[in-house]
C-alpha positions as CSV (number, residue, x, y, z in Angstrom):
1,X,-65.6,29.8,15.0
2,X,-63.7,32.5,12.8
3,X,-64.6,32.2,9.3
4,X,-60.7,31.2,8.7
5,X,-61.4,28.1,10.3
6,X,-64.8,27.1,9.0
7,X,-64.3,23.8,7.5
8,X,-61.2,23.1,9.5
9,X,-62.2,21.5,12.6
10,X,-59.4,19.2,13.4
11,X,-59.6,15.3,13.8
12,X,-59.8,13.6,17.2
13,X,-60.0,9.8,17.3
14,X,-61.9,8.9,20.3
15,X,-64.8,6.5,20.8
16,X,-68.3,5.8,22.8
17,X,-69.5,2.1,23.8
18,X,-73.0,2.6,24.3
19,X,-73.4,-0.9,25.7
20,X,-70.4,-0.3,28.6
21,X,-73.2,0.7,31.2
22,X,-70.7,4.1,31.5
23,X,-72.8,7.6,31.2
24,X,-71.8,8.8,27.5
25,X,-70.3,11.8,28.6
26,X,-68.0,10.3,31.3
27,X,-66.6,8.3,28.7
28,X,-65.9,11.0,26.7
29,X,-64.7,12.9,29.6
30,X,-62.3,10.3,30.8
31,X,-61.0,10.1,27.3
32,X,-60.0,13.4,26.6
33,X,-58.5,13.8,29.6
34,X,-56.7,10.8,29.2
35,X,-55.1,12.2,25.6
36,X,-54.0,15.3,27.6
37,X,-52.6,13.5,30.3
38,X,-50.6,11.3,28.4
39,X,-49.2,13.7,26.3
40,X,-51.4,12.7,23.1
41,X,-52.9,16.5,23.0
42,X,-50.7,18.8,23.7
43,X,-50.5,22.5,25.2
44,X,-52.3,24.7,23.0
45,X,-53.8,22.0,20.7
46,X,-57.1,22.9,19.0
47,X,-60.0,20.6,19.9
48,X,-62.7,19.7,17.6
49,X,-65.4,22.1,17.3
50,X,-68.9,20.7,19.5
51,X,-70.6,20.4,16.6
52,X,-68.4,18.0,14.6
53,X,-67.4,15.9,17.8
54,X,-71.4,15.8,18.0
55,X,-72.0,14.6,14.6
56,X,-68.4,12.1,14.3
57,X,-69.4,10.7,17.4
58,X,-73.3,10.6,16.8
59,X,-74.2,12.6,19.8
60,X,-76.1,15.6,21.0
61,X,-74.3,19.0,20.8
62,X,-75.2,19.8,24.2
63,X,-73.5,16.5,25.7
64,X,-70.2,17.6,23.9
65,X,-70.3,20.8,25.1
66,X,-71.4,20.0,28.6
67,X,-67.9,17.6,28.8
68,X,-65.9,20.5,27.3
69,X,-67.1,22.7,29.6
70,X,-66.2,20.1,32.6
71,X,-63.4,19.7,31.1
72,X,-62.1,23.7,31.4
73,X,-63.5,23.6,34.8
74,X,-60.9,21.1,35.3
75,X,-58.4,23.1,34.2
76,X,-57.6,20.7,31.0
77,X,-59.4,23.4,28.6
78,X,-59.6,26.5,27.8
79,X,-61.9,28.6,25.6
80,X,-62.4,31.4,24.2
81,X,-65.6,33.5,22.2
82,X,-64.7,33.3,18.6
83,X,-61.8,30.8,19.3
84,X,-61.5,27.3,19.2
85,X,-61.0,24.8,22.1
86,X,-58.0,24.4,23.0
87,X,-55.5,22.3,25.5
88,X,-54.9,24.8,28.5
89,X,-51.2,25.5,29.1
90,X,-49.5,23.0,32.1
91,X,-52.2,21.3,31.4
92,X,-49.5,17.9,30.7
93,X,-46.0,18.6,31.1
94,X,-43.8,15.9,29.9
95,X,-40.9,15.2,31.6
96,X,-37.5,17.0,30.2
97,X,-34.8,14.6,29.3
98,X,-31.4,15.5,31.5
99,X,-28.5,16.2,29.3
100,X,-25.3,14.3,29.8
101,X,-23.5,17.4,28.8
102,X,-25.2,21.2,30.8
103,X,-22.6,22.7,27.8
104,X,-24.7,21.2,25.1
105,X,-27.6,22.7,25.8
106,X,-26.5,26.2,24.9
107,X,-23.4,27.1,23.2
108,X,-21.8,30.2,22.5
109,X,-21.3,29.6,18.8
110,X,-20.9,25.7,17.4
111,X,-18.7,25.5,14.8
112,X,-20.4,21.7,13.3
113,X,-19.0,21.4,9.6
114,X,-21.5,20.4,6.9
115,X,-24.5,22.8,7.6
116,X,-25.1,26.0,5.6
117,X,-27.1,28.8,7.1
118,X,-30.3,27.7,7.8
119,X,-31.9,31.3,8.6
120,X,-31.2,32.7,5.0
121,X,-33.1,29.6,3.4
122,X,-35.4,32.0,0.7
123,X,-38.8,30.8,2.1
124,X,-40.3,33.8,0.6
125,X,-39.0,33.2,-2.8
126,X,-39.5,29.2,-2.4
127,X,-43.2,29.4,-1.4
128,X,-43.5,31.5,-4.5
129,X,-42.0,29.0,-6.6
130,X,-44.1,26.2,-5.2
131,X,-47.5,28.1,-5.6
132,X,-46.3,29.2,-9.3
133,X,-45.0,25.5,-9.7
134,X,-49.0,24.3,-8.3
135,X,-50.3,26.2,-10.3
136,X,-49.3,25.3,-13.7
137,X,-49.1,21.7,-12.7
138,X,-50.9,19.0,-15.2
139,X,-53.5,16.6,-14.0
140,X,-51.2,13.8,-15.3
141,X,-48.3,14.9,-13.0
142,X,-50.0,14.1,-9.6
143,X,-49.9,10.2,-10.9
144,X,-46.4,8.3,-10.1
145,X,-44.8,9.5,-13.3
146,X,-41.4,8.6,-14.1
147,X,-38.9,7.0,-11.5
148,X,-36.2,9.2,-12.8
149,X,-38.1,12.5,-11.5
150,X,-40.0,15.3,-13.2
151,X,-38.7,15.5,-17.0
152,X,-39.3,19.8,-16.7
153,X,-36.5,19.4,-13.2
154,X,-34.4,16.8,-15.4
155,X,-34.2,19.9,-18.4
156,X,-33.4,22.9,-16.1
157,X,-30.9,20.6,-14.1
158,X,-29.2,19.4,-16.9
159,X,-29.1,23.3,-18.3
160,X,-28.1,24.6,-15.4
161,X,-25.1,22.3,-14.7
162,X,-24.0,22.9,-18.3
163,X,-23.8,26.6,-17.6
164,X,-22.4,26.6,-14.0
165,X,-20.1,23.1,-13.3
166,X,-19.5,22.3,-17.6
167,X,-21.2,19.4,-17.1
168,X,-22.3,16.9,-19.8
169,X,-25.6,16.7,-18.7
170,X,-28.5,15.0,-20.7
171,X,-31.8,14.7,-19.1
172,X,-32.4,11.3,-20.3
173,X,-29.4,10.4,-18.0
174,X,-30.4,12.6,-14.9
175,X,-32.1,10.8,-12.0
176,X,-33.7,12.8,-9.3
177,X,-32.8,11.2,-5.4
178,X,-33.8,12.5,-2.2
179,X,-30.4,14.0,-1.5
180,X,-26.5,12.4,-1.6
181,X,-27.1,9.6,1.2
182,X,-29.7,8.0,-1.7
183,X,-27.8,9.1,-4.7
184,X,-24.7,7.1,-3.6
185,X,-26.9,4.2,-2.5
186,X,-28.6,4.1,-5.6
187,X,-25.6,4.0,-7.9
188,X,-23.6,1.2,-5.3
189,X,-26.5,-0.8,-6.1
190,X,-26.2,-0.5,-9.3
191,X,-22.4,-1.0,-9.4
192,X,-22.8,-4.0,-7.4
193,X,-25.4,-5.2,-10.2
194,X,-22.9,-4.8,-12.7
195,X,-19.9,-7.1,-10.9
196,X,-18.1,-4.2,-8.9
197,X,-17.0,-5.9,-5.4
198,X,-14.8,-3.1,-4.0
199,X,-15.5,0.3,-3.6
200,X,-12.3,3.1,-2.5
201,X,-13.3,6.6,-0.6
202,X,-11.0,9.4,0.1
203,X,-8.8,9.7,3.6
204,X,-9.7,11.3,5.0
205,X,-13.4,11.8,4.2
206,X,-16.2,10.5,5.2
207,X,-15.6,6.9,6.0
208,X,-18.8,6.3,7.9
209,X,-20.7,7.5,5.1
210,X,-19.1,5.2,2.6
211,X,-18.6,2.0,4.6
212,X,-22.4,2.5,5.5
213,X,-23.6,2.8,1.4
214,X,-21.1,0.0,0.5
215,X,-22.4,-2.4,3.3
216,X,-25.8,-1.9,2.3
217,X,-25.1,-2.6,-1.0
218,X,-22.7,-5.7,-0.7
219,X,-19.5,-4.1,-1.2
220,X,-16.2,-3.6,0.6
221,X,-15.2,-0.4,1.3
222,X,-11.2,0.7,1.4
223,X,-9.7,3.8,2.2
224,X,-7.0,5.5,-0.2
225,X,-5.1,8.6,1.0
226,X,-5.2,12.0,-0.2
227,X,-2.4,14.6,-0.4
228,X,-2.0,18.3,-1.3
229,X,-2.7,17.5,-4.5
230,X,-6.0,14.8,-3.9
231,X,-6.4,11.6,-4.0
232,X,-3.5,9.7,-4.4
233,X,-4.4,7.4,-7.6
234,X,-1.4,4.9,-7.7
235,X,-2.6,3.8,-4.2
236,X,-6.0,3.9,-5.6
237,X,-4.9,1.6,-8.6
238,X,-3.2,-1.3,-5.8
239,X,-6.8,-1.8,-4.1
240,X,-8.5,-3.5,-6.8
241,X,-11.1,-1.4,-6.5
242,X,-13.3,-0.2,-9.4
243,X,-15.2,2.2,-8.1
244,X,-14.5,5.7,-6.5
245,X,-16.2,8.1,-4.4
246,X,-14.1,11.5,-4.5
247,X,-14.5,15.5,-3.9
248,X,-12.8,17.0,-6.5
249,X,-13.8,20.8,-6.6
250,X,-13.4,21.0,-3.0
251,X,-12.1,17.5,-1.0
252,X,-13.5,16.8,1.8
253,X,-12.8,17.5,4.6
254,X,-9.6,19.0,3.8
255,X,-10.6,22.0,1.0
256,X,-7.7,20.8,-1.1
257,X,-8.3,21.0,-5.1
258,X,-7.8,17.7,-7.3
259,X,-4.9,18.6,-9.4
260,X,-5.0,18.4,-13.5
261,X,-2.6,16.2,-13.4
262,X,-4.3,14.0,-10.8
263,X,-7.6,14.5,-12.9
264,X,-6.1,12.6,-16.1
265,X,-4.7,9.8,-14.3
266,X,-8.0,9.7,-12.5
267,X,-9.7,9.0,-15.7
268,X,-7.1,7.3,-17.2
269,X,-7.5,4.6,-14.3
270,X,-11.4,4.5,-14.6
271,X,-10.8,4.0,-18.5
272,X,-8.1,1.2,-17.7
273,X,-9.9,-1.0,-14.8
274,X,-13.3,-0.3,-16.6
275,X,-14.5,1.3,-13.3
276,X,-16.6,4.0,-12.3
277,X,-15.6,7.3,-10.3
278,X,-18.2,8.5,-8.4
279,X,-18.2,12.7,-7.9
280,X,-19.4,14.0,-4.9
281,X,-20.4,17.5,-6.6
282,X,-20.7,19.6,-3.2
283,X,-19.8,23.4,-2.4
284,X,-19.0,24.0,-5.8
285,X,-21.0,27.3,-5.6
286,X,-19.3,29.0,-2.9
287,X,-15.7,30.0,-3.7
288,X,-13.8,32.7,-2.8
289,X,-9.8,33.2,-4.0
290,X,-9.9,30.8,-6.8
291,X,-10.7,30.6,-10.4
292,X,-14.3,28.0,-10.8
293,X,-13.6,24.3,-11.1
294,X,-15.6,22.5,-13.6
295,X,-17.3,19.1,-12.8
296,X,-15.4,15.8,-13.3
297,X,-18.4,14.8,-14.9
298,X,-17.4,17.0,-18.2
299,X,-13.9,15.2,-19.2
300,X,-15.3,12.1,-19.0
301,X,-19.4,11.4,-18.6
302,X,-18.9,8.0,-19.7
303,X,-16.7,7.1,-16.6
304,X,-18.4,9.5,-14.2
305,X,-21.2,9.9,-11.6
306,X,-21.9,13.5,-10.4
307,X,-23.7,13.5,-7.2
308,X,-25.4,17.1,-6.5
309,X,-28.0,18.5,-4.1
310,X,-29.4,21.8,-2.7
311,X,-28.6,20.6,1.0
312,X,-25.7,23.2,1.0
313,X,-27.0,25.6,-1.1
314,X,-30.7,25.7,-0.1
315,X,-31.5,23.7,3.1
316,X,-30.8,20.0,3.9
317,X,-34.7,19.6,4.9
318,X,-35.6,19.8,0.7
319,X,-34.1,16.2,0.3
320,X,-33.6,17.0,-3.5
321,X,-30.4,15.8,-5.3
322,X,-30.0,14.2,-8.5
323,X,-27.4,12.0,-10.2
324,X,-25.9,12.3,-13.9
325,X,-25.4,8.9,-14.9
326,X,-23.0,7.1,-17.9
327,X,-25.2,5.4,-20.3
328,X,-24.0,2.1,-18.7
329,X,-25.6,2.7,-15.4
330,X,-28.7,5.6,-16.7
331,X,-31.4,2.2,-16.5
332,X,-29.9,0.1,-13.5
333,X,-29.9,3.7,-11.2
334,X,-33.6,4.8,-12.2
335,X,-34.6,1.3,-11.6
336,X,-33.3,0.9,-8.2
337,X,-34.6,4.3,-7.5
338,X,-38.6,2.6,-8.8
339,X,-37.7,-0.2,-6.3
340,X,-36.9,1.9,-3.7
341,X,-39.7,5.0,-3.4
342,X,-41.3,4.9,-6.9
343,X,-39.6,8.6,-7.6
344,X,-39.0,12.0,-5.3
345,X,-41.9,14.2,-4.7
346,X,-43.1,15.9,-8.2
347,X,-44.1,19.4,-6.5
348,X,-41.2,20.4,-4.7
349,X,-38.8,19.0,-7.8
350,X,-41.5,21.2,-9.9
351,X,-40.6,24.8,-7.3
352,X,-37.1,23.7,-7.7
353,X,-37.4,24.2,-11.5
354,X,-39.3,27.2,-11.4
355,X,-36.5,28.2,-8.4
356,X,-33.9,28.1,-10.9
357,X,-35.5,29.1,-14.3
358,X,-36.3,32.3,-12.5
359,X,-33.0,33.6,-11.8
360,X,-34.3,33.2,-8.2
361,X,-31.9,30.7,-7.3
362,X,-28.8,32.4,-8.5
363,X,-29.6,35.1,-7.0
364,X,-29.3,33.4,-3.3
365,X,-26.0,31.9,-4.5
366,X,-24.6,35.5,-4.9
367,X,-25.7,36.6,-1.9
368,X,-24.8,33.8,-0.1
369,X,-21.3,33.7,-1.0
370,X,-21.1,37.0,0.4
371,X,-22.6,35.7,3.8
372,X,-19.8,33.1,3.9
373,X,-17.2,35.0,2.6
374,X,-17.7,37.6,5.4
375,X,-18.1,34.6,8.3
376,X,-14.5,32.9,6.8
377,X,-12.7,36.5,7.2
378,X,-14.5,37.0,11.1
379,X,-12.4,33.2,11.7
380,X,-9.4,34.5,10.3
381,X,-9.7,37.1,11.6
382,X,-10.8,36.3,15.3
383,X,-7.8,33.1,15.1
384,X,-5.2,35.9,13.8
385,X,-6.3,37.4,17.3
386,X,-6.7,34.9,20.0
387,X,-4.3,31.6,18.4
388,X,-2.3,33.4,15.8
389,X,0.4,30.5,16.1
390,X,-2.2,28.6,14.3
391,X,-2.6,27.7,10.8
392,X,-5.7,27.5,8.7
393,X,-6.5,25.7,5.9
394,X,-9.2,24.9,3.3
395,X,-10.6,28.0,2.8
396,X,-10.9,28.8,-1.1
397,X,-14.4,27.5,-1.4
398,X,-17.5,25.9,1.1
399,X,-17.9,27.0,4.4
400,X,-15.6,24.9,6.7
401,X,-12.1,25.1,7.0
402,X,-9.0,22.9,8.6
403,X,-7.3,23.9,11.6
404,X,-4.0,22.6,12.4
405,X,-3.5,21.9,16.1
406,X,0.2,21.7,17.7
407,X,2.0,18.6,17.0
408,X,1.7,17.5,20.9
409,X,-1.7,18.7,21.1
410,X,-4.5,16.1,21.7
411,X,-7.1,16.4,19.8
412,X,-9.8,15.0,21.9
413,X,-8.7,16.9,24.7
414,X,-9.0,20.1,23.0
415,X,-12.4,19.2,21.6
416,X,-13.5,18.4,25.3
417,X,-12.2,21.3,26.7
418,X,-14.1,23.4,24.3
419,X,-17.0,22.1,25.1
420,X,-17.0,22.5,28.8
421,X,-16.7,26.5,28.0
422,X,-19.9,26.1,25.6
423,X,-18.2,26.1,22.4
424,X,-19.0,23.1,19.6
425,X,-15.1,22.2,18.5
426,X,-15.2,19.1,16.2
427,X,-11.9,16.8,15.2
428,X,-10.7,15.3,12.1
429,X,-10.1,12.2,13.9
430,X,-13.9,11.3,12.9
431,X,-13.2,11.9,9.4
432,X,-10.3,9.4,9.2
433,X,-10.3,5.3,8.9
434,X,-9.7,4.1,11.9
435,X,-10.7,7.2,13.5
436,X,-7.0,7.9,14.0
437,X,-6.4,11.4,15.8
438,X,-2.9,12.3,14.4
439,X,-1.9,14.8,13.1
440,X,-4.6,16.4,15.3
441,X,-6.6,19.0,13.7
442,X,-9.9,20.4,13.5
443,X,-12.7,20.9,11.1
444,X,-14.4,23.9,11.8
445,X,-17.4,24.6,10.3
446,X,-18.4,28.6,9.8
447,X,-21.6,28.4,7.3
448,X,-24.5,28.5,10.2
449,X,-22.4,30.1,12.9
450,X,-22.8,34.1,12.7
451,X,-19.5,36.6,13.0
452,X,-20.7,37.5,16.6
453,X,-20.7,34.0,17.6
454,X,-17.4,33.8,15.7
455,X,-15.6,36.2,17.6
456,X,-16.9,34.9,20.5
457,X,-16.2,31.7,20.2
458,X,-12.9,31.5,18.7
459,X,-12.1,34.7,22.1
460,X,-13.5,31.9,24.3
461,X,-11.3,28.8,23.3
462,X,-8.3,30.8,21.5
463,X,-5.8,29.8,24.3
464,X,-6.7,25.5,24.0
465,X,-5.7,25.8,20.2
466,X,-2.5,27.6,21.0
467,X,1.0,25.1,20.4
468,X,1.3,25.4,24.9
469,X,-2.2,24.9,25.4
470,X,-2.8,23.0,28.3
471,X,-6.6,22.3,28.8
472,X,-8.2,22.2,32.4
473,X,-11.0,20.6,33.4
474,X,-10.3,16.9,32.5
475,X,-8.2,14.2,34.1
């Protein structure tokens, strides 16, 4: 065994019954080659060494090695001098699952809306941060610790918010959640807790999202429209509702800024009802032709809850958000966040600290606004060329944009369409109440499609977004 792998002889949960009557070694034959038959070992798994199967299992060294060596004879094993013993290749092939759709399992470029590029996560620079993070890392913080999340994360959060979105951020009032889904679950909760019955979301916006947090949590969810300007409050103000989830920086789906003017009587209406707005703080980081929008959170943090995460800046897979809370609902959101998981994982909240207090963090930011900003001008660029009848919205800020379909178009028709020439179209229908699909338009997503697949895409389906498009294929 290489001296890389002394020590690390993987675990294999098998089993002898010594008063079965069955030779020892057939039953450790026929169990082995049971796990790689059924798909419980798989191609190119490492087997435990002889010598720790021999002493797990209390038997000789030469039995195990005898039934390995049946074993490759077989053609279940294979082994090499100085290697381990692994599961040979073919050795169990599970069956493929057929796909409904041949188009979806490879598509030219797939424009999905929500996902930021995945191959420029900084696993260089966040390795680094964990080890540095592990390595200064107390005793005392590898015991439960406090609900609300690691005090040194709560400090560089709250600084760093205070710097970038002007923020009123106290740690004391910052909760660390495993990403928005919790965050929004956590303070519905809490809001139900406190009397709140009815909870409004933007449309459209994400109404599965919202319905699904509010259900959970015993509330009703209503839909209130939004406009050029954002939410519309006045229609807000005739639900009853006293509670809020909006996308003021950058609404989503639509990309549209919450006007000034819309801010006030936002706040002025949470003041009035004594009810809570609840601030989905996403793709604040990446804008473009604007001047910076500051958080919600800052005019009034006794009215407010700012949602943020590193799903679109880092990588969704870090599940690390946090909440800023009003001193009203600081207690009742850490405490449903003990009840729930007992707090978020310390070391990876401990590498997103050091992340940030190294200037590492901004750093990415910079140079992924430059990535996105060079993907939005290859769409409007590629559109201008194959549909330039089309108009595009949405794109000051994030990485998706609105595409406005003709007013006869159908929606699902073009999506379908799309597909069938391997391109991932999605419509706005799904972000509406009711799902309806008019006006029809499309949410097209550009932040983990490259400009290649850009061009290529967009050249592949230009014609079905054009006003006379007529797409083939479907009945």
């Amino acid at each position: 065994m290489p001296p890389q792998w002394a020590g690390l002889s993987p675990e294999l949960l098998l089993s002898v019954d010594r008063d079965s009557g069955e030779q020892l070694r057939a039953q450790l034959e026929r169990q082995v080659r049971d796990a790689i038959r059924t798909g419980r070992l798989g191609a190119g798994e490492r087997l435990p060494s002889s010598r720790e199967l021999a002493r797990e299992l209390g038997l000789s060294r030469g039995l195990v090695q005898d039934c390995y060596a049946q074993l490759q004879a077989e053609g279940y094993l294979v082994t090499r001098v100085g290697s381990a013993t692994r599961v040979a290749a073919g050795a169990h092939v599970p069956p493929v699952p057929a796909s409904p759709d041949p188009a979806a399992r490879r598509l030219i470029a797939d424009f999905r809306h929500g996902v930021p590029d995945l191959g420029s996560f900084p696993l260089a620079d966040w390795l680094w941060a964990t080890r540095e993070a592990g390595r200064a890392m107390p005793t005392a913080d590898l015991d439960y610790g406090d609900p609300r999340g690691s005090s040194v994360l709560r400090e560089v959060v709250a600084g760093y918010l205070r710097r970038v979105r002007a923020a009123a951020a106290d740690p004391q009032r910052i909760v660390v959640c495993s990403g928005y889904a919790q965050g929004l679950g956590l303070t519905l909760r809490s809001l139900a807790l406190a009397g709140v019955r009815v909870v409004a979301y933007e449309d459209p916006g994400g109404p599965a999202t919202a319905s699904a947090a509010a259900g959970a949590a015993g509330l009703t969810a209503v839909p209130v429209p939004v406009d050029e300007d954002g939410i519309d409050v006045r229609a807000l103000d005739a639900t009853g509702a006293r509670a809020v989830i909006v996308t003021p920086a950058h609404q989503w789906p639509t990309g549209v800024v919450l006007a000034p003017a819309r801010r006030l009587a936002l706040i002025e209406w949470a003041t009035r009802r004594d009810a809570y707005v609840i601030e989905d703080d996403y793709d604040a980081e990446f804008r473009y032709d604007r001047e910076p929008v500051g958080a919600l959170q800052g005019l009034a943090a006794d009215r407010v809850v700012s949602i943020g995460t590193v799903s679109k800046s880092l990588a969704p897979a870090l599940r690390i958000g946090w909440l800023l809370c009003p001193p009203a609902l600081a207690v009742p959101v850490a405490e449903a966040k003990r009840l729930t998981d007992r707090g978020s994982p310390t070391l990876d909240q401990l590498a997103l600290a050091k992340l940030i207090e190294s200037g590492r963090y901004d750093r990415h930011l910079r140079r992924m606004r430059t990535v996105y900003a060079a993907r939005r001008t290859a769409l409007v660029t590629a559109l201008a060329t194959h549909a330039p009848e089309v108009r595009l919205t949405g794109l000051a800020a994030g990485f998706h944009a609105v595409l406005h379909l003709a007013a006869t178009a159908d929606e699902r028709s073009v999506v379908a369409a799309a597909r069938d020439r391997s391109v991932g179209l999605y419509g706005m229908s799904a972000c509406r109440s009711g799902h309806a699909s008019t006006p029809a338009q499309l949410v097209l997503g550009f932040g983990d499609v490259g400009e290649r697949a850009i061009a290529e895409g967009m050249a592949a389906v230009g014609d079905l977004l054009t006003p006379d498009a007529k797409p083939a294929g479907r009945s």
